[in-house]
C-alpha positions in Angstrom: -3.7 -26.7 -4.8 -5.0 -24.3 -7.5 -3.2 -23.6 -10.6 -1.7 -20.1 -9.9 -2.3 -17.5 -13.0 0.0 -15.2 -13.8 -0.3 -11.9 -16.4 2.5 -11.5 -18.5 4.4 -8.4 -18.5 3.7 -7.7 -22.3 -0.4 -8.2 -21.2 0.7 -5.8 -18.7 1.9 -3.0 -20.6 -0.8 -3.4 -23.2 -3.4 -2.8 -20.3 -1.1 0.2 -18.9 -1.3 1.8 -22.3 -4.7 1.7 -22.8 -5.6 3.5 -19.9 -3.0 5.8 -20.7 -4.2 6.9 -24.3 -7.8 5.7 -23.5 -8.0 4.6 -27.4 -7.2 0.9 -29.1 -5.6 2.2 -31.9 -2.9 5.4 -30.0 -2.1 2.5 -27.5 -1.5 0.0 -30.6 0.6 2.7 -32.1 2.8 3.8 -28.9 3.9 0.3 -28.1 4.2 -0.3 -32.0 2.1 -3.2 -32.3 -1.2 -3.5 -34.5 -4.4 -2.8 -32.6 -5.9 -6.6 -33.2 -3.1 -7.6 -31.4 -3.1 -5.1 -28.1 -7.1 -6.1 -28.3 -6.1 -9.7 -27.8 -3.6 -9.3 -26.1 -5.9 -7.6 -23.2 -8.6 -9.9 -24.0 -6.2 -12.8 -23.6 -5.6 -10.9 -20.4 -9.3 -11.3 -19.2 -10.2 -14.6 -19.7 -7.0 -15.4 -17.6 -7.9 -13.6 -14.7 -11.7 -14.4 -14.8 -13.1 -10.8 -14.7 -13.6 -7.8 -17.2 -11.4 -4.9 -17.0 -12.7 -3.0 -19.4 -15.7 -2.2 -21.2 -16.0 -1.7 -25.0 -18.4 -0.5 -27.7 -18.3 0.7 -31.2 -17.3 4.5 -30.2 -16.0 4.4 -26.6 -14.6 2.2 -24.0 -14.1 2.7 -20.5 -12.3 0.8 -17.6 -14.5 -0.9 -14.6 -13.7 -0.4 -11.3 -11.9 -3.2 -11.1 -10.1 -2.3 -14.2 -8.7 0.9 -12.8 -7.4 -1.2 -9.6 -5.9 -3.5 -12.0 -4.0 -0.7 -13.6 -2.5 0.6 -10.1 -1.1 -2.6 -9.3 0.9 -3.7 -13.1 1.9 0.2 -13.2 3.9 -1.0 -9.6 5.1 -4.3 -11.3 6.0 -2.5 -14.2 7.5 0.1 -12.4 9.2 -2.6 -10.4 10.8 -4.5 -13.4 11.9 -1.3 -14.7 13.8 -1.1 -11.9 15.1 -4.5 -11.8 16.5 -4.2 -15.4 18.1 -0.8 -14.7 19.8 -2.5 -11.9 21.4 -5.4 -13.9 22.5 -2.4 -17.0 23.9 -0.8 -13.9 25.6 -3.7 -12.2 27.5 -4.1 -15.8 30.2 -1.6 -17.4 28.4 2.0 -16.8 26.5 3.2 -20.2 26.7 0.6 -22.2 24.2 -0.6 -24.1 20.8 1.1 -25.2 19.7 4.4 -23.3 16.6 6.3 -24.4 16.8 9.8 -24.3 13.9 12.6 -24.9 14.6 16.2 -24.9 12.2 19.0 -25.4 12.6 21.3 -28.9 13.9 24.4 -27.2 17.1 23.1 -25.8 17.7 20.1 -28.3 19.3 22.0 -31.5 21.4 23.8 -29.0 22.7 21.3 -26.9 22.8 18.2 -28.4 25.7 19.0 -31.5 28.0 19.0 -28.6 26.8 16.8 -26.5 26.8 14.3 -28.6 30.2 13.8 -29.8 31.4 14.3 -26.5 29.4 11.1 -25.4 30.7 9.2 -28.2 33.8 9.8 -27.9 33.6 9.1 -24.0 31.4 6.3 -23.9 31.8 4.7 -27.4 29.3 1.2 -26.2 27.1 3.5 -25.6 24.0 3.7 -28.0 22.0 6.6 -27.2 18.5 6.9 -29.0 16.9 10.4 -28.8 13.9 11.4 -29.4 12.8 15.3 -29.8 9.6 16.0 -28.0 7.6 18.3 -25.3 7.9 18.2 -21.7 4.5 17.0 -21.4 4.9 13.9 -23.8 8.9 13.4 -22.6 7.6 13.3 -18.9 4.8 11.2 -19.3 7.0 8.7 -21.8 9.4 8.7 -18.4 6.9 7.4 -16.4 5.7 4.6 -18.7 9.5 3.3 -19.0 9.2 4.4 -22.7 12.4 6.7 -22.1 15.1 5.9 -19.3 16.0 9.5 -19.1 15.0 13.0 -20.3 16.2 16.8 -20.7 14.2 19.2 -20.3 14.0 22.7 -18.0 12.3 23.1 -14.5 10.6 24.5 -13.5 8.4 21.8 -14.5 6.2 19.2 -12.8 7.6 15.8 -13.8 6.5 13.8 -11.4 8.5 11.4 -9.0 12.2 12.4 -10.4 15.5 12.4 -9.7 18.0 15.2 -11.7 21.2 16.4 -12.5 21.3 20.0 -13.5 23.2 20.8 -16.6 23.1 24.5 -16.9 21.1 27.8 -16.2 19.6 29.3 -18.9 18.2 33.0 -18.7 15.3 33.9 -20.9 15.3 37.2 -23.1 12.7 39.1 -24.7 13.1 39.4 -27.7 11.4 42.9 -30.2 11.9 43.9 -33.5 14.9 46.5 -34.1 13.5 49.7 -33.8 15.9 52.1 -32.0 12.8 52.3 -28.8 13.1 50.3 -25.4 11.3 47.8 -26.2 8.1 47.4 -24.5 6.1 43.7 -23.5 2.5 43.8 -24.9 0.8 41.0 -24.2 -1.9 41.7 -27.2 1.3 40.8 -29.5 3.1 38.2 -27.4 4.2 35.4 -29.6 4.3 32.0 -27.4 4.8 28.4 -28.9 2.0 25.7 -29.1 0.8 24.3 -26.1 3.0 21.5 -24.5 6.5 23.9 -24.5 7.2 24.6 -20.8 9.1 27.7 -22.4 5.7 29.5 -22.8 5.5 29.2 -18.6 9.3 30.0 -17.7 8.1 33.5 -19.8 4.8 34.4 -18.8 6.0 33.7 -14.6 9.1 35.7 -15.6 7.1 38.6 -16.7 4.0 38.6 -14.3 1.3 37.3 -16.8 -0.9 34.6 -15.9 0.1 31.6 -17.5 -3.3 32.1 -19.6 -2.0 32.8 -23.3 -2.4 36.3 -24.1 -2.7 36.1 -28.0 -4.1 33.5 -30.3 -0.8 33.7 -32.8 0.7 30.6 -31.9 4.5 28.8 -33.6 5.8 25.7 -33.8 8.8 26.2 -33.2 11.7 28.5 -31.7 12.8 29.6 -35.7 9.4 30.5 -36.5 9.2 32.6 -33.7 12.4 34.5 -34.6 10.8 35.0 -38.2 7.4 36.4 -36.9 9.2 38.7 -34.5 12.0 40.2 -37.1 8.3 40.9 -39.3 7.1 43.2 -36.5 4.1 40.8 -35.8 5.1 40.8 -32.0 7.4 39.7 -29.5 8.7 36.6 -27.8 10.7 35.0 -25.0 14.2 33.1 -26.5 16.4 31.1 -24.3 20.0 32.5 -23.8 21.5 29.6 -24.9 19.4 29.8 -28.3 20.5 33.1 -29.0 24.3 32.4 -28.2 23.9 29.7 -30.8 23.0 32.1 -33.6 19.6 31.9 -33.7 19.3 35.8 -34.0 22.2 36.3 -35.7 22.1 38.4 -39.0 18.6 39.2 -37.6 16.9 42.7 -36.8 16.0 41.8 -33.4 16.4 43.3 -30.1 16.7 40.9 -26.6 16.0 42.4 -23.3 17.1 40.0 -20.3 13.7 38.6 -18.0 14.5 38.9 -14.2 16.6 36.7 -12.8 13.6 34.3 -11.7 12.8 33.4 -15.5 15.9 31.9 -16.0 15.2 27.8 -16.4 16.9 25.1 -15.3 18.1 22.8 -17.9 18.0 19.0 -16.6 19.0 15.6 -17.0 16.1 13.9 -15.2 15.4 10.2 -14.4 12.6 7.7 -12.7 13.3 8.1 -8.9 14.6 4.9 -7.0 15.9 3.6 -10.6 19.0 1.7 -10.3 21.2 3.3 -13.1 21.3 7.0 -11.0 25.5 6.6 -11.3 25.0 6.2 -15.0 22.6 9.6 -15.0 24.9 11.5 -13.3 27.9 10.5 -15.6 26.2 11.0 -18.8 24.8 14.6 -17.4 28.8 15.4 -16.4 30.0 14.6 -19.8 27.3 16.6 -21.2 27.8 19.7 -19.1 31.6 19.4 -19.7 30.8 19.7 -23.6 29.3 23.2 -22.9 31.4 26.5 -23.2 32.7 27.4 -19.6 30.2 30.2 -19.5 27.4 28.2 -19.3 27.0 28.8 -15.7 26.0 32.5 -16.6 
């Protein structure tokens, strides 16, 4: 009988990455290994399995057909495992243990002073490890079983999900103080970089095409309250943003969006992952830890 060969799942993930980033040295950094040994490691991965996945030079590389059908199948068992382990952290005393959390910049410096000493205090084994980062990057992180969960606001396209909602949030547009209805110009719309799922919610609310109207573009949702209190434009602030104080003191106007700009602030997971009971606890604690308006 011939030896069987078997990848590990480390070889595995190294492949899955690279195809991911489509560069040595972002897939060496995402996994946080050096880039010599994700090489070998998929080299290591080749000589196992008797064929060449993918093809290198000095300034590109690119994955053979059989490459990219190699990827499909360790994304499954990848996929799979993840499952598996979420299963066993399940099958022990609910969230315990490590959890990786991503949330996007417009709802984490508003939500998470709460929320986060309510889940201590309610789940004290629990050590939660958040990281701050766009929809795009927090989605795509949930696929890759970077992150086990991840807030952010739908509408978005996150793939294959499952959620808990947290809260509505209504969007405002927001003008400088100057005694006038305030009027939306799109010349002077101020919108953050690309990536912020906020800029969307907005423009859908509004009518625009989700094309960005101006070439004035921030960081963050502070930066925008600066431009706009300069009379440089306007901009689209979350409710929950404002009700923090992040206007406060501020000569700024807000104008409430129609009702269908309003977001949907989530708690969102792999679909068919085993810890769903976990989710849904961890998303009640954290919606408990809101004011009692929050359904607004």
């Amino acid at each position: 009988m011939p030896n069987v060969v078997t990848p590990s799942l480390r070889q595995l993930r190294y492949l899955v990455e690279l195809r991911e980033t489509g560069h040595f040295g972002r897939a060496a950094a995402a996994l946080g290994v050096g880039q010599s040994t994700l090489s070998s490691g998929i080299a290591e991965l080749e000589r196992l399995i008797g064929m060449q996945l993918v093809e290198r030079t000095q300034r590109s590389l690119r994955f053979t057909d059989i490459g990219e059908a190699f990827v499909l199948r360790a994304r499954s068992v990848l996929d799979a495992t993840s499952a598996l382990t979420d299963f066993a952290i399940a099958a022990a005393k609910p969230l315990t243990g490590t959890l990786r959390l991503g949330i996007i910049p417009t709802v984490a410096p508003f939500l998470l002073p709460r929320a986060l000493g309510a889940l201590r205090v309610e789940f004290p084994q629990l050590e939660l490890r958040v990281r701050e980062m766009t929809s795009e990057r927090a989605c795509a992180e949930l696929y890759r079983g970077v992150l086990d969960a991840v807030i952010l606001a739908l509408p978005y396209d996150c793939g294959k999900v499952d959620y808990v909602e947290i809260m509505q949030d209504p969007l405002l547009l927001a003008t400088p103080r100057q005694g006038v209805s305030p009027l939306l110009d799109p010349q002077t719309l101020l919108l953050l970089e690309d990536g912020h799922c906020l800029n969307d919610h907005g423009l859908i609310g509004c009518g625009l095409p989700k094309a960005r109207p101006s070439a004035m573009v921030a960081t963050s949702l502070h930066t925008l309250v600066e431009l706009v209190e300069a009379g440089l434009g306007t901009t689209f602030l979350p409710q929950m943003a404002v009700d923090a104080g992040l206007i406060d003191g501020r000569r700024i106007d807000t104008t409430p969006l129609p009702s269908r700009a309003d977001r949907k602030v989530v708690l969102a997971w792999r679909l068919g992952s085993g810890r769903g009971d976990d989710m849904r606890a961890l998303a009640q604690t954290i919606q408990n830890s809101l004011p009692l308006d929050n359904d607004r």
